[in-house]
N, C-alpha and C positions, 0 to 999 in steps of 0.2 A: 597097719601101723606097727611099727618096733619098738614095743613099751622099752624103759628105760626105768623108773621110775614107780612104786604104785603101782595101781592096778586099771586096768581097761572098765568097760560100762559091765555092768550086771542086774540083771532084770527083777533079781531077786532081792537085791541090794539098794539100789537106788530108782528112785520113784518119782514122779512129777512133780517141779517144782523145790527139789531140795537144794537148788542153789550148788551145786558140784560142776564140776569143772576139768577136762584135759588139755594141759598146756604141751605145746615145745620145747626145746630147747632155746630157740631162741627169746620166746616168750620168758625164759626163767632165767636164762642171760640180763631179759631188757628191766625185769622186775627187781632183778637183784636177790633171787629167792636161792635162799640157801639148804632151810628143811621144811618140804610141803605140806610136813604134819601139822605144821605148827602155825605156818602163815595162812595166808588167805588174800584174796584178790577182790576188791571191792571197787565196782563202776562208779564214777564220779562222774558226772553229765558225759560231754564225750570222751570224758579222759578216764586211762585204768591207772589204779596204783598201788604199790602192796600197801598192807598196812593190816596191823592185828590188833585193831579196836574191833569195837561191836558196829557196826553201823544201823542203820534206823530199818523201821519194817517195809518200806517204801523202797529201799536200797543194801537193802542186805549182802553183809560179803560171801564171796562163793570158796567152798571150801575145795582143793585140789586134790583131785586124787592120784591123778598120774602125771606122770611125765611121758613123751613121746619124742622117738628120733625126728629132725627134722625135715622135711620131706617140700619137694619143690614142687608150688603153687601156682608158681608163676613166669616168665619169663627168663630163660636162662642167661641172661644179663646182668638180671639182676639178684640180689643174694636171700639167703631164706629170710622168710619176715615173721616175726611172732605170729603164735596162730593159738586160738583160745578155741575148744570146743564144748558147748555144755552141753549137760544131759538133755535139759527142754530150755528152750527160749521163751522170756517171758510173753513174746508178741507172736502174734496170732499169724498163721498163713504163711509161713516161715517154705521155704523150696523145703522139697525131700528128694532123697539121694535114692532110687530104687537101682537094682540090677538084674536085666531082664537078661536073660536065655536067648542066648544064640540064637537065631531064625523066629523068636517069639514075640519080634519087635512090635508088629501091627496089632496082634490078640493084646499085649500088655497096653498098648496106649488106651483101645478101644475100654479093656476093664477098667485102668483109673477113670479115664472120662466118665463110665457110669457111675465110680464110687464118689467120685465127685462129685459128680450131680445129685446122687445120696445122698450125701454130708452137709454137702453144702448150697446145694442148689444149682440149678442152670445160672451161669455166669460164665466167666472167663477162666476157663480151664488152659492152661499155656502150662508147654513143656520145652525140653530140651535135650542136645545129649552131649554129655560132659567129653567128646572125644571133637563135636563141633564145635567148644568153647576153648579148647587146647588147641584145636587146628587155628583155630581165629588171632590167637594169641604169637602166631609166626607168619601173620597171613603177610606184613611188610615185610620180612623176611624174605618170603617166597616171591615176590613183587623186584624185590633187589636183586635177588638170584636172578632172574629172569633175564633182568634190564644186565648183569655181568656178563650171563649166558650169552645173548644175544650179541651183545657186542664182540665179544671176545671169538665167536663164531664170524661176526664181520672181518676183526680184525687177522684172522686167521685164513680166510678166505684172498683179502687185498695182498696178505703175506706172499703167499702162493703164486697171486696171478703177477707179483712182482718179482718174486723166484723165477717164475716160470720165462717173464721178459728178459730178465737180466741173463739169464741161461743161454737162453736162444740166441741174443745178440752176443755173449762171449765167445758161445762153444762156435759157431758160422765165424767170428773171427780166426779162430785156429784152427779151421778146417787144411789148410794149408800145412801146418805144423803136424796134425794129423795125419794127412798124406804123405807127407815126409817119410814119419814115422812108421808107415804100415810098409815106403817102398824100403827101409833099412831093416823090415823084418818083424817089425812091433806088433805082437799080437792084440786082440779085443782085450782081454784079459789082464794086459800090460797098461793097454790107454786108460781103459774103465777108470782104475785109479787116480790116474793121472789127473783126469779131467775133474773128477768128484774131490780131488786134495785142496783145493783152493775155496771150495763150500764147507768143505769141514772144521778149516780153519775159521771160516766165516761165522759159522754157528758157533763151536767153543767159544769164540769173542762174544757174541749174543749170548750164551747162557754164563757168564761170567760175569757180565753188568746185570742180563734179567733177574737173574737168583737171589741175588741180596738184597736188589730192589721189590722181589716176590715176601722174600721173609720180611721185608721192612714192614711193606701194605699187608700182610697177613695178620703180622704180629699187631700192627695199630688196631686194626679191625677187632681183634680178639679184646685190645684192653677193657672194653666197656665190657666183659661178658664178667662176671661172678665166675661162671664153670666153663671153664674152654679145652677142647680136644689139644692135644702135644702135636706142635709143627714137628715131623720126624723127617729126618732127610730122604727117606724114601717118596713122602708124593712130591720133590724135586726131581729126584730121578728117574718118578716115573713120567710127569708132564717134559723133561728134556728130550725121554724116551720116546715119547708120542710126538713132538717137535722134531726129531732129528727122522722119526720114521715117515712125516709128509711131506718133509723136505728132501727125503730119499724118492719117492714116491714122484713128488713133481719133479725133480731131476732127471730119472732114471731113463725116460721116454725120450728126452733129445738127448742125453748122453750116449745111449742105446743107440740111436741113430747115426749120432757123430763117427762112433766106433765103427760103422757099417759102411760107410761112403765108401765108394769108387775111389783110389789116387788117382788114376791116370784120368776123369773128368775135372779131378779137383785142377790138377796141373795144366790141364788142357784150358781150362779155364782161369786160369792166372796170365799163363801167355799169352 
């Protein structure tokens, strides 16, 4: 925690049951609390509200002793929430936050269980680990990525194998024009370009409509988030980059080819 405010717990200081309290910021936002010496926080059934009466011995108000930075709890979608922590909770059997040692995972369950069974008796000893309950909290998340991945892998695959059609039936068209060109002297070197000019132009037209269309769905995606990463033009440049290098790729094989024919079968085979 990054105090702000006050002071953190101290064991020498405060004691069981004294009714103390570390708020957030945004908790001192939602209360309206201006100096924590002075006010106080007092539960009203299920509702909290400042207020610097006395309240009764059944409900007593808890005195604040710090402030803290606010720190995310929850969902990065959604924005910080007020967050109240006290010394002891009135009610019994309250979860505890322990921090176990690296490789100590199995020794530590094994000793709460028996301290447990100590304290409190054989019963239902139930644990957790706070890194499973963070994971669980993006598990839709990771569901949706999946289901983007997946398709976009599909659609990236159809891309290709329609690349690859469209190629095949142009470049076999101008084999002809090809031949020509190799009997007036045209090197492999000359064609290459040649042939791949008419794709290039094709893709710049595709990443001129995809792009905007990209930042449009990016940026909707992101409004519901509270805290969201900067769309930077570079991961456009680098997904065009990875686009323009599998469509070099699936090109290259019958363009390669084109550029290697025979003219005089090509010609022999015209007439």
């Amino acid at each position: 925690f990054q105090l702000l405010e006050g002071r953190m717990w101290n064991d020498s200081i405060d004691e069981l049951r004294q009714y103390r309290m570390i708020i957030n910021e945004s908790a001192k936002r939602l209360f309206e609390i201006t100096d924590i010496t002075q006010e106080r926080l007092q539960p009203g059934s299920r509702l909290w509200f400042s207020s610097g009466v006395e309240g009764m011995d059944t409900n007593p108000p808890y005195e604040i002793v710090g402030v803290i930075k606010d720190f995310k709890t929850n969902h990065l979608s959604k924005g910080n929430i007020p967050l109240i922590i006290s010394y002891n909770s009135p009610w019994l059997f309250d979860p505890v936050i322990i921090s176990i040692v690296p490789g100590k995972r199995a020794e530590a369950i094994a000793f709460l269980q028996q301290l447990y069974d100590e304290l409190i008796g054989e019963g239902n000893f139930q644990y957790g680990f706070l890194e499973d309950e963070i994971s669980a909290i993006y598990d839709e998340d990771r569901r949706t990525t999946r289901i983007y991945v997946t398709f976009a892998i599909i659609a990236i695959v159809i891309s290709c194998l329609g690349l690859f059609g469209l190629s095949l039936f142009d470049i076999r068209q101008r084999y002809r024009e090809i031949a020509l060109r190799k009997v007036n002297g045209a090197t492999a070197r000359e064609i290459f370009p040649l042939l791949l000019k008419k794709y290039a132009y094709v893709l710049s037209g595709a990443f001129v409509v995809a792009i905007p269309l990209s930042y449009l769905a990016i940026h909707t995606y992101l409004e519901g988030f509270m805290h969201r990463a900067p769309v930077s033009w570079y991961l456009f440049a680098f997904a065009a980059g990875i686009t323009a290098l599998v469509s070099y790729v699936t090109l290259v094989w019958q363009v390669n080819k084109a550029v290697r024919i025979n003219p005089a079968e090509v010609i022999k085979r015209e007439l």
